[in-house]
C-alpha positions in Angstrom: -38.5 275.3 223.9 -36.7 278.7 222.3 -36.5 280.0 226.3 -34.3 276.7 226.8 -32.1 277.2 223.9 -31.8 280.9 224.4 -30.4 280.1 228.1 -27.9 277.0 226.8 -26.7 279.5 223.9 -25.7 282.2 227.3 -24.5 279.2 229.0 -22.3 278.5 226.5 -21.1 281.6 225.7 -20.4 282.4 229.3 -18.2 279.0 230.3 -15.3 280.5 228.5 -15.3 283.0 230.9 -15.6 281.5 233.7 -12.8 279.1 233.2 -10.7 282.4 233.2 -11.8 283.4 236.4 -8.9 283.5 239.5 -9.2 281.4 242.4 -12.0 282.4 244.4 -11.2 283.9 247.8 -12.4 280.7 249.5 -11.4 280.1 253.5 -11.2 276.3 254.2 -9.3 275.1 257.7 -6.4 273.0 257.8 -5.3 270.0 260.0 -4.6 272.0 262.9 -8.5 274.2 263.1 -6.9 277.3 261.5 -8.7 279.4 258.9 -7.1 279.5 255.2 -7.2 281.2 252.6 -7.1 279.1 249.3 -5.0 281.9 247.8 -2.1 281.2 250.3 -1.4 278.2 248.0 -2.6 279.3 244.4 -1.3 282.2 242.6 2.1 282.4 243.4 4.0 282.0 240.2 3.5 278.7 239.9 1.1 276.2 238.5 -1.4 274.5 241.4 -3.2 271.4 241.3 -5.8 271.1 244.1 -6.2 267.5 244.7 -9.9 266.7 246.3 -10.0 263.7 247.8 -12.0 261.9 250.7 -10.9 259.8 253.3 -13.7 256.8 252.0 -12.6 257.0 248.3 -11.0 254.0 247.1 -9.9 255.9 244.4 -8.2 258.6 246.3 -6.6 255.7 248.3 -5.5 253.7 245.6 -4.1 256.9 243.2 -3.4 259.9 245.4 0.2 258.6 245.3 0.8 260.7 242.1 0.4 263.7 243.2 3.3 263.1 246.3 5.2 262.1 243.1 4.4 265.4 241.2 4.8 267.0 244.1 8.3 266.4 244.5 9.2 266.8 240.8 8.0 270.4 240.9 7.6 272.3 244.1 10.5 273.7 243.6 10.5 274.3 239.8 7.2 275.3 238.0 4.4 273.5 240.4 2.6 272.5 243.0 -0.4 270.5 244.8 -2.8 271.4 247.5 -4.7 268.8 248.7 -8.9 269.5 249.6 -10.1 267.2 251.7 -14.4 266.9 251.6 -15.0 265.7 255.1 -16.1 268.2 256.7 -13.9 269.4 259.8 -16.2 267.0 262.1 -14.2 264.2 260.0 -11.0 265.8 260.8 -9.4 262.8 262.8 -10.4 260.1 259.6 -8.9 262.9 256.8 -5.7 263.4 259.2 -5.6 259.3 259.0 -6.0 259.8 255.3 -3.0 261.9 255.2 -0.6 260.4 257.3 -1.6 256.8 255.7 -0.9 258.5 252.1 2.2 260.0 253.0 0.7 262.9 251.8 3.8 265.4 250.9 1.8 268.4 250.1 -0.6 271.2 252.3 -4.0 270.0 252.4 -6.9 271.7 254.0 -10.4 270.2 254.9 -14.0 272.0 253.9 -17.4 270.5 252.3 -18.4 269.2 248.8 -20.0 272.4 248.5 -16.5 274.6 249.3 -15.4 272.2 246.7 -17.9 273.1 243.9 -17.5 277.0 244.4 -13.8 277.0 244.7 -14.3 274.8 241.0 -16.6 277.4 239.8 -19.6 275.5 240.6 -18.4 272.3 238.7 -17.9 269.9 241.1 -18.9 266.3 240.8 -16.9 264.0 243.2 -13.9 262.2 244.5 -11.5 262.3 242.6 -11.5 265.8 241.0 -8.2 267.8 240.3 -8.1 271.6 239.6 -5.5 272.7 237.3 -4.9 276.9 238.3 -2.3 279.0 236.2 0.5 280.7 237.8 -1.4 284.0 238.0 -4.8 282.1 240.2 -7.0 281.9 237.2 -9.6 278.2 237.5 -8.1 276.6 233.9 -10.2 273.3 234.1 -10.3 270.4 236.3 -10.3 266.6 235.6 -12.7 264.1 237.2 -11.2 260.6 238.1 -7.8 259.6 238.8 -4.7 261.6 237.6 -1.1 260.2 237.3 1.7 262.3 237.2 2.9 262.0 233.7 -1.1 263.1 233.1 -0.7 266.3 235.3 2.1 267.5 233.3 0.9 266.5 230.1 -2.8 268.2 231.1 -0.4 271.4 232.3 1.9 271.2 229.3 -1.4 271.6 227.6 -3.0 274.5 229.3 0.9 276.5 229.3 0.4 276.2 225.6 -3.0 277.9 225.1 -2.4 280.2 228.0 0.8 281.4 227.3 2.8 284.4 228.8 6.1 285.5 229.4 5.7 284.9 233.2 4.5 282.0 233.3 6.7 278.8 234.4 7.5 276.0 232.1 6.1 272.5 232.7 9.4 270.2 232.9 9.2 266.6 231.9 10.2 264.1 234.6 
């Protein structure tokens, strides 16, 4: 029993830490077979939301809307949104449906549940999940479920406020 709580007392200590940790240099492929980086999109002075999403979630379907919204609110002031498709590149043809379907207004890239988890430092559950990265790259926290808009910039308003710095961009309302 004290070996158990000894190892949840690390855990715990530890999580802090890793939700600073940047953007793991994690190579998915986009639409077109080409190899990506993940840090091509997050990183850039700018806030990122990685949107996961699979072509056979209802969910995703029914909600991935918000993020085109977002999307166009931000991209050019203070944020933006990849999409992560969990496919698998064999599914490339359904997740391309997906996209063009959605009207999906942002870059997405396709890779495995697995990419998923280790790009979310291990924390990955299912479809939906959003990712919430700082300007600078650094995994804040993620949110499992469906997101609006109005809940991406109140979760990001949130994070800009314990994570303050100079640099960093400012969350504007719609």
């Amino acid at each position: 029993m004290l070996p158990r709580i000894r190892l949840l007392v690390v855990m715990l200590c530890l999580a802090p830490l890793l939700a600073l940790a940047a953007a793991p240099d994690r190579v998915f492929k986009d639409f077109t077979g080409k190899d990506r980086n993940v840090n091509e999109f997050i990183g850039h002075g700018k806030w990122t939301v990685v949107a996961i999403w699979s072509a056979d979630c209802p969910i995703c379907r029914r909600d991935i809307y918000h993020m085109t919204f977002f999307h166009d609110e931000h991209r050019n002031k203070d944020a933006t949104v990849l999409g992560l498709s969990v496919d698998g590149y064999a599914n490339r043809d359904k997740a391309q449906g997906f996209v063009t379907d959605q009207s999906l207004n942002f870059p997405n890239l396709i890779g495995s549940a697995e990419d998923a988890a280790q790009l979310g430092n291990g924390t990955f559950i299912g479809t939906p999940t959003y990712y919430f990265f700082s300007p600078d790259g650094k995994f804040l926290t993620q949110r499992i479920g469906p997101v609006t808009q109005e809940q991406a910039e109140n979760i990001l308003r949130d994070l800009e406020k314990k994570h303050q710095k100079p640099a960093n961009k400012k969350i504007s309302k719609n």
